[in-house]
C-alpha positions in Angstrom: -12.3 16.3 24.0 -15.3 15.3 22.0 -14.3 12.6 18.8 -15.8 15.5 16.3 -13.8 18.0 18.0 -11.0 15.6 17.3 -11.6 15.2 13.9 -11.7 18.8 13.3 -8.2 19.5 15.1 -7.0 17.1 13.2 -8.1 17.3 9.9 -5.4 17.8 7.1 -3.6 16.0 4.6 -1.3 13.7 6.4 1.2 10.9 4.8 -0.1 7.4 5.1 3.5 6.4 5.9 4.3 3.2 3.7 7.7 4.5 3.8 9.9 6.9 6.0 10.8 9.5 4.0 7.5 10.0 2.4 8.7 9.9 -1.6 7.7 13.9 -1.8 10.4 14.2 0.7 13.2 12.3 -0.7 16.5 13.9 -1.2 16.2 13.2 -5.3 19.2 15.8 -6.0 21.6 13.4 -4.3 20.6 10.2 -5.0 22.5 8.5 -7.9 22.2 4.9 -9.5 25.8 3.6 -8.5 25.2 3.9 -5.0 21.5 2.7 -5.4 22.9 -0.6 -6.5 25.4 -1.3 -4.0 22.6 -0.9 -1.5 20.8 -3.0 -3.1 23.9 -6.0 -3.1 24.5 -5.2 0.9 20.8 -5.7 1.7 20.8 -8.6 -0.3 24.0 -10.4 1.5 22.4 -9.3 4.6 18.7 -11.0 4.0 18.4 -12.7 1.2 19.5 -16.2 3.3 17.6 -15.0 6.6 14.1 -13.4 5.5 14.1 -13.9 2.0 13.3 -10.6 -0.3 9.9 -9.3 -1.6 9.2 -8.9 -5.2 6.4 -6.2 -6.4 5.6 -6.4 -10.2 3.6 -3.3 -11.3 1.1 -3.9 -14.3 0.0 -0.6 -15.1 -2.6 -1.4 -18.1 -6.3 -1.0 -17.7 -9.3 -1.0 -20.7 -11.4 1.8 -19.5 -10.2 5.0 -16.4 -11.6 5.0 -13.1 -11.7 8.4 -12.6 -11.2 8.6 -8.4 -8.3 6.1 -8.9 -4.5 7.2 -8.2 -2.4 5.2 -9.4 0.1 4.7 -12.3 -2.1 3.5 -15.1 -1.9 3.4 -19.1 -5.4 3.1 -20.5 -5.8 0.9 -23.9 -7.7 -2.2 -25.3 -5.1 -3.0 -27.3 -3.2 -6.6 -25.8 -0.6 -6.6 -28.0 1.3 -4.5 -25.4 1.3 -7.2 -23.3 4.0 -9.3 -24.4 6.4 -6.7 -24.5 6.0 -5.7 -21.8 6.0 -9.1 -20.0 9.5 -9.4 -21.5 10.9 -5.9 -19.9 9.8 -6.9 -16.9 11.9 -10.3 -16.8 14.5 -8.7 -18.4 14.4 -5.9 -15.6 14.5 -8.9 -13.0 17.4 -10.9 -14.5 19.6 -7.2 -14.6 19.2 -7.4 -10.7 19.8 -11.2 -10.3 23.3 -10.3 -12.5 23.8 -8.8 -9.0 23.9 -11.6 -6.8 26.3 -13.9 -6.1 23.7 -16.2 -4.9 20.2 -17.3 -5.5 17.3 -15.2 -4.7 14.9 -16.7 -2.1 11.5 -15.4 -2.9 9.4 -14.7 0.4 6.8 -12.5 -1.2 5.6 -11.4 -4.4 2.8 -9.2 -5.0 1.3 -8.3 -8.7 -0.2 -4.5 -8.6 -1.7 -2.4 -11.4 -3.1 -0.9 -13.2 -4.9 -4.2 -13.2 -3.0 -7.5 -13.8 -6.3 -9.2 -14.9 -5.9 -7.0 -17.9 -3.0 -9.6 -19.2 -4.4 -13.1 -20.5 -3.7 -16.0 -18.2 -0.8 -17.4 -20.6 1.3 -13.8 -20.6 1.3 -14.0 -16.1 1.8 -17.3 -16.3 4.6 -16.7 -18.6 5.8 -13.7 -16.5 5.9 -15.8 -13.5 8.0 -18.5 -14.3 10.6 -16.4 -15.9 10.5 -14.4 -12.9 11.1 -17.6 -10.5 13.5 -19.4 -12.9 16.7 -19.3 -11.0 15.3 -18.5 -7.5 13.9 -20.5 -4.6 11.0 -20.0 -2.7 10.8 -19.6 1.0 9.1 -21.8 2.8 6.5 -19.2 3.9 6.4 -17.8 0.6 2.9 -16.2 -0.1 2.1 -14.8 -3.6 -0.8 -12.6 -4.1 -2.7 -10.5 -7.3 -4.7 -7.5 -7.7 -8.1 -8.2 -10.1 -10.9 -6.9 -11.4 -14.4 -8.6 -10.6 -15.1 -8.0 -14.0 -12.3 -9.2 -15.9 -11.0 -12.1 -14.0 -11.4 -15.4 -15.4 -11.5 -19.3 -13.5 -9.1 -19.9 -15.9 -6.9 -16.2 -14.4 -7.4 -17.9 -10.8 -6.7 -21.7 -11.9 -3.1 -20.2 -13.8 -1.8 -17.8 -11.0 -2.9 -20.7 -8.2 -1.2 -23.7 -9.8 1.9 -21.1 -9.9 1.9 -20.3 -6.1 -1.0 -17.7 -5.5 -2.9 -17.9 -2.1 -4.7 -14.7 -2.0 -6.1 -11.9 -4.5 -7.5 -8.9 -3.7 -10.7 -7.4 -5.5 -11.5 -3.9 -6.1 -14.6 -3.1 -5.3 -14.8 0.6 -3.9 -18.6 0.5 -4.1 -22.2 -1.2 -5.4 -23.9 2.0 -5.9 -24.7 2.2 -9.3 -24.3 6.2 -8.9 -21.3 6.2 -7.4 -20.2 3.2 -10.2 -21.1 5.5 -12.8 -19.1 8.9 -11.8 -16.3 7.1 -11.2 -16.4 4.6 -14.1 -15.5 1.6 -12.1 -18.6 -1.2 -12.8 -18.8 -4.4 -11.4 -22.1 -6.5 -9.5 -22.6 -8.1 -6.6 -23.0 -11.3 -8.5 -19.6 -11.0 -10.2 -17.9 -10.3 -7.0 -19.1 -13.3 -5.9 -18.4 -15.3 -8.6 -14.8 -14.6 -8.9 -14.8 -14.8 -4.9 -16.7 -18.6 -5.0 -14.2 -19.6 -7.4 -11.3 -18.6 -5.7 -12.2 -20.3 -2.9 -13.1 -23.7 -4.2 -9.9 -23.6 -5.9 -8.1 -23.2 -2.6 -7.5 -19.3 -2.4 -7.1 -18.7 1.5 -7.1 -14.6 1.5 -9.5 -13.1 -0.3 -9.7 -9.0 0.0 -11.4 -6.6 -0.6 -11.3 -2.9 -1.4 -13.9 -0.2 -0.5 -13.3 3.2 -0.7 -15.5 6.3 1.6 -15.6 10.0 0.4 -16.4 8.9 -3.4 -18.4 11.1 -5.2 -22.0 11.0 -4.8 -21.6 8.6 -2.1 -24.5 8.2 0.5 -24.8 6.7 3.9 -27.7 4.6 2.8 -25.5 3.1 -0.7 -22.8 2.6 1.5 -24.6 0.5 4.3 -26.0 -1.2 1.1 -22.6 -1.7 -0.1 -21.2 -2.6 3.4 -24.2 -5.1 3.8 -23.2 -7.5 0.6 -19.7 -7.3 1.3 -20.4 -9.1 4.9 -22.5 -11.7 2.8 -19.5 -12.5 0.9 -17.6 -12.6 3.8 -14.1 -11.9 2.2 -11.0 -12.6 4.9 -9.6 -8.8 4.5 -10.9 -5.5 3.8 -9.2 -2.2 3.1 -11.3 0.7 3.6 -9.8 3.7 2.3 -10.6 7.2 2.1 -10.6 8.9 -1.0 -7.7 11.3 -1.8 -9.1 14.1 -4.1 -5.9 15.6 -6.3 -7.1 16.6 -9.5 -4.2 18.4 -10.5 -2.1 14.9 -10.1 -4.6 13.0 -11.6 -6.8 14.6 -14.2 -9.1 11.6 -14.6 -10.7 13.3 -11.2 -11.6 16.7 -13.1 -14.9 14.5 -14.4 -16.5 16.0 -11.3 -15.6 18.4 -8.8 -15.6 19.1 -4.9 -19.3 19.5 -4.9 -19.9 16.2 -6.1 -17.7 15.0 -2.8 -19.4 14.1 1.2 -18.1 17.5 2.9 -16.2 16.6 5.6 -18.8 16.0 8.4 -20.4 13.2 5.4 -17.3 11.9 4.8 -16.4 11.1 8.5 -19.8 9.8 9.0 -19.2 7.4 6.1 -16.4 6.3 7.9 -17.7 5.5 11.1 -20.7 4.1 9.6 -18.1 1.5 7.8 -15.8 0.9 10.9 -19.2 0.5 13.2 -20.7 -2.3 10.4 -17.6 -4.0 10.1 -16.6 -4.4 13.3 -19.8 -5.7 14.5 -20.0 -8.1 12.2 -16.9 -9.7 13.5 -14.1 -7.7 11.7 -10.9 -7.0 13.8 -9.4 -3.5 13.4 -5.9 -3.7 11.7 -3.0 -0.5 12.0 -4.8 1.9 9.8 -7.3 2.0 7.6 -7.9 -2.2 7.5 -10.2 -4.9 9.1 -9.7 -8.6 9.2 -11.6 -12.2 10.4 -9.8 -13.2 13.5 -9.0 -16.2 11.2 -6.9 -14.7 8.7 -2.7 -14.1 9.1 -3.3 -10.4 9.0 -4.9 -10.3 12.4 -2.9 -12.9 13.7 0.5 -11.5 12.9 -1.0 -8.2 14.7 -1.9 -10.4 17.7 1.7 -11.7 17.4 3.3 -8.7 16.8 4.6 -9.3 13.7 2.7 -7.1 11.8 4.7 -5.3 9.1 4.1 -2.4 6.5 5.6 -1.4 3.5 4.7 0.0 0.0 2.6 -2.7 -0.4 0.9 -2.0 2.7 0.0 -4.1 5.7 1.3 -7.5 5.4 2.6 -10.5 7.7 5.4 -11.4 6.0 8.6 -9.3 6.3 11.7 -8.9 4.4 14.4 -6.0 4.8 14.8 -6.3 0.8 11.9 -5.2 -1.8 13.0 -4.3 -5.4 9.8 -3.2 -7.4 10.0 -4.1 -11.3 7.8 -2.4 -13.7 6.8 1.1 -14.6 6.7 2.9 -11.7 7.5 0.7 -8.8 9.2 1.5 -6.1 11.9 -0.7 -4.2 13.6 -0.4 -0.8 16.9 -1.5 1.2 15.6 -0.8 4.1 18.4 1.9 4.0 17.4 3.2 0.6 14.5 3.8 -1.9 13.9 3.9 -5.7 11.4 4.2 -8.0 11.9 3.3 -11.6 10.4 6.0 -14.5 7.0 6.7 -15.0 6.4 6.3 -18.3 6.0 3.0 -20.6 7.9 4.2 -23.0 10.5 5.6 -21.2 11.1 2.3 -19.2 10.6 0.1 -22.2 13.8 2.0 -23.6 16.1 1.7 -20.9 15.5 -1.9 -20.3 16.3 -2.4 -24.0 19.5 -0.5 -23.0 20.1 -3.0 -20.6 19.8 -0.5 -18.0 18.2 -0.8 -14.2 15.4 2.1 -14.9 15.3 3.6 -11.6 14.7 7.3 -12.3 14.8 8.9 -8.7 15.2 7.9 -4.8 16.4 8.7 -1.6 19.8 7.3 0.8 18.5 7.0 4.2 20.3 9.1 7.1 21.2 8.1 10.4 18.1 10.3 10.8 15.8 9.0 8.6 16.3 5.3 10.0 15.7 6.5 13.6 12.7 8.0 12.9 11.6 5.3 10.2 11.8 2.8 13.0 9.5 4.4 15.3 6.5 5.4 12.8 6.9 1.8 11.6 6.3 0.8 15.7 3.5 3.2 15.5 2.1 2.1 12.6 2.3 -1.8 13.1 1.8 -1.9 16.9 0.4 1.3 17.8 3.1 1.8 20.4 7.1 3.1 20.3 9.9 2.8 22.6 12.6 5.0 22.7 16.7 4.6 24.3 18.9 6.5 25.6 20.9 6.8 22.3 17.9 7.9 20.5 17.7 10.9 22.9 21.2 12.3 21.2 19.0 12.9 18.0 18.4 16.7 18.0 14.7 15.8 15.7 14.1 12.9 18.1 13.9 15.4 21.2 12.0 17.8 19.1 9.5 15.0 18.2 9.2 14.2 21.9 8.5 17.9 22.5 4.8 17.5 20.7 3.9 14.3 22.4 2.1 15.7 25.7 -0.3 18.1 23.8 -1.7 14.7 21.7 -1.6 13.0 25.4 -3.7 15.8 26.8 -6.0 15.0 24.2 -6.3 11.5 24.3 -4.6 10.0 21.6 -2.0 8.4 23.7 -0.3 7.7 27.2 3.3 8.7 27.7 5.7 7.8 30.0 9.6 8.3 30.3 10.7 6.0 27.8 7.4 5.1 25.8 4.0 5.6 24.3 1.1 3.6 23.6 -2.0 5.0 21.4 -5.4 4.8 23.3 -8.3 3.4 21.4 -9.1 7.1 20.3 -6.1 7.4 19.2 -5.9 4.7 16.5 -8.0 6.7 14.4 -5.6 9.3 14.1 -2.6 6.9 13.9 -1.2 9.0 10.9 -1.6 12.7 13.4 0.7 10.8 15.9 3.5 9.5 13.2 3.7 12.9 11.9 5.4 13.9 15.3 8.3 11.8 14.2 8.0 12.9 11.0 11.0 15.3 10.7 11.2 16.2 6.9 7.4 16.6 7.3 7.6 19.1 10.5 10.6 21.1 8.8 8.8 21.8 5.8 5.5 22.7 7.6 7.0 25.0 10.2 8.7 26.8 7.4 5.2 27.6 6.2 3.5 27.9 9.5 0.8 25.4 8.9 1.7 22.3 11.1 -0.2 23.8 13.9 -3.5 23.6 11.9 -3.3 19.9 12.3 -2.0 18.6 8.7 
């Protein structure tokens, strides 16, 4: 089958799998706090010692919207929120560390927003060491930061490196000033590579970027434009995402509509156009949706096979333990999730209360872990294998069931006991995971949709 025949079967909203259950299908009604926390201690006493744990911080605070983005964000230019909330988050961190009986070892730690350059280099570098106070760092430990070109500072990058920070990631999304302008997010060329020269004469050894296809007004010729100074710069990582439009999720997006958006023939050709440039000028293809230099521990933990993903994304480092502190961030036990409220306000409160402010989350089945571990296969190595014991999972057979119709179209080879996708495949990595994705298929059969490719 033709690759636009492909795309067309395929097209459909499909979950970019960063966790298994997807957080729309967590069982919420039956998840309570109690239980959370003791899955939080066991994972703990089972890793903490071996891998180390992984520590997201979520910043949420931004001056100005970007109207395509999706994330949990509080607009103001007002710092004096800072401190305050500097102090929650610590305080959130030292209610978890009351539940160890021993010290934390910090593997990674990642600060997300929002944007964190928002806060002035004294409040992170506060943050950070009352966050580290009482822990130990593993020896791999890497610590990275999300920024703004346009707000980050030598003395931001000089702070957070002196504290243990190897790698940042810029977001960028795009140069076209049209594109800048309908989506509110403006930063130059030469600002990118200031921060990005900085960086790396301070001794920053990832530097990433972020580039988004299917923005509004977006054009082949910006993008190639776009793509073209972002291989100047030469940063280590890229993420190219496409957009998601969801205006009723995010109203910030209702300052244009779908006519302002590449119809879905553009927005496929935007892709391909980005994949093509990048990878001919030396970028490596990573899981979904990323691209590295063959240089950088992205690619080589792929080539290693120790490529890991988790709501963080694609990373090299892995730890079964990830508790997310901060408005809105989401932690996991490997055998549970949680995500903490979604409202300043609301989480400032309960952390006054002295209480944990997880608000909702999901206990992983029997179930859920089985199928967990083979879309994380899939989405790390591009291949699953599958036992004999996995066979006595009813889902598991039902999964297996769909495999030869995305074999007969290319996407992957099959045999008894495994699969492997095909180059064609990768691009539909997410198509193939939904096959295991049992919460996903009952809820589509139910409405008779699954077989239009979402």
């Amino acid at each position: 089958m033709q690759i636009q025949s492909l795309i067309e079967k395929y097209a459909g909203a499909v979950p970019r799998y960063t966790s298994y259950p997807t957080v729309p299908y967590w069982d919420a009604d039956t998840f309570n706090k109690e239980t959370w926390l003791q899955h939080v201690k066991e994972s703990f006493n089972q890793s903490n010692a071996i891998s180390g744990i992984s520590l997201y911080i979520h910043l949420p605070y931004c001056e100005s919207l970007c109207t395509y983005c999706g994330c949990n964000t509080r607009i103001t230019k007002n710092h004096a929120v800072e401190k305050p909330y500097i102090k929650a988050v610590a305080k959130e961190w030292e209610l978890y560390k009351a539940l160890f009986d021993t010290k934390p070892v910090i593997k990674e730690l990642h600060l997300g927003g929002g944007t964190p350059t928002f806060f002035s280099p004294e409040h992170l570098q506060n943050l950070i060491e009352s966050i580290l106070s009482a822990c130990t760092l593993h020896p791999d430990a890497e610590f990275s930061f999300e920024a703004h070109p346009a707000n980050t500072t030598v003395e931001h990058l000089n702070v957070l490196y002196k504290l243990g920070f190897k790698r940042l990631s810029l977001g960028i999304q795009d140069f076209d000033p049209k594109v800048q302008a309908i989506i509110n997010r403006y930063q130059t060329v030469e600002q990118v590579n200031h921060v990005h020269s900085n960086a790396k004469d301070i001794g920053y050894n990832s530097i990433n970027y972020d580039l988004i296809y299917g923005l509004p007004l977006q054009t082949l010729s910006g993008l190639e434009k776009t793509i073209n100074s972002v291989i100047k710069l030469s940063p280590d990582r890229i993420a190219f995402y496409g957009y998601a439009h969801v205006p009723w999720v995010k109203p910030g997006q209702r300052k244009f509509t779908e006519a302002d958006l590449p119809n879905t023939q553009e927005r496929q050709a935007l892709y391909e156009l980005g994949r093509k440039m990048l990878i001919e000028a030396g970028y490596r293809e990573i899981g979904m949706d990323h691209f590295a230099l063959s240089t950088d521990s992205l690619y080589q933990a792929q080539e290693m096979g120790k490529l890991h993903r988790n709501f963080m994304g694609y990373t090299h480092q892995y730890t079964q333990l990830m508790i997310g502190l901060g408005v809105s961030s989401i932690s996991d036990t490997w055998t549970a999730f949680a995500q903490n409220v979604k409202k300043v306000e609301d989480y400032l409160k309960l952390i006054a209360e002295n209480e944990i402010p997880v608000v909702k989350g999901h206990i992983l089945t029997e179930e859920d872990l089985l199928m967990r571990k083979h879309i994380l296969s899939l989405m790390c190595k591009s291949k699953t294998a599958w036992s004999h014991s996995d066979l006595l999972n009813d889902s598991f057979r039902n999964s297996l069931d769909l495999l030869p119709a995305l074999a007969e179209d290319g996407l992957i080879c099959i045999n008894e006991r495994a699969i492997n996708v095909t180059k064609t495949g990768e691009r539909f990595l997410r198509n193939i995971c939904a096959v295991f994705d049992a919460r996903l298929q009952a809820s589509t059969l139910q409405e008779n949709i699954f077989s239009n490719g979402n």
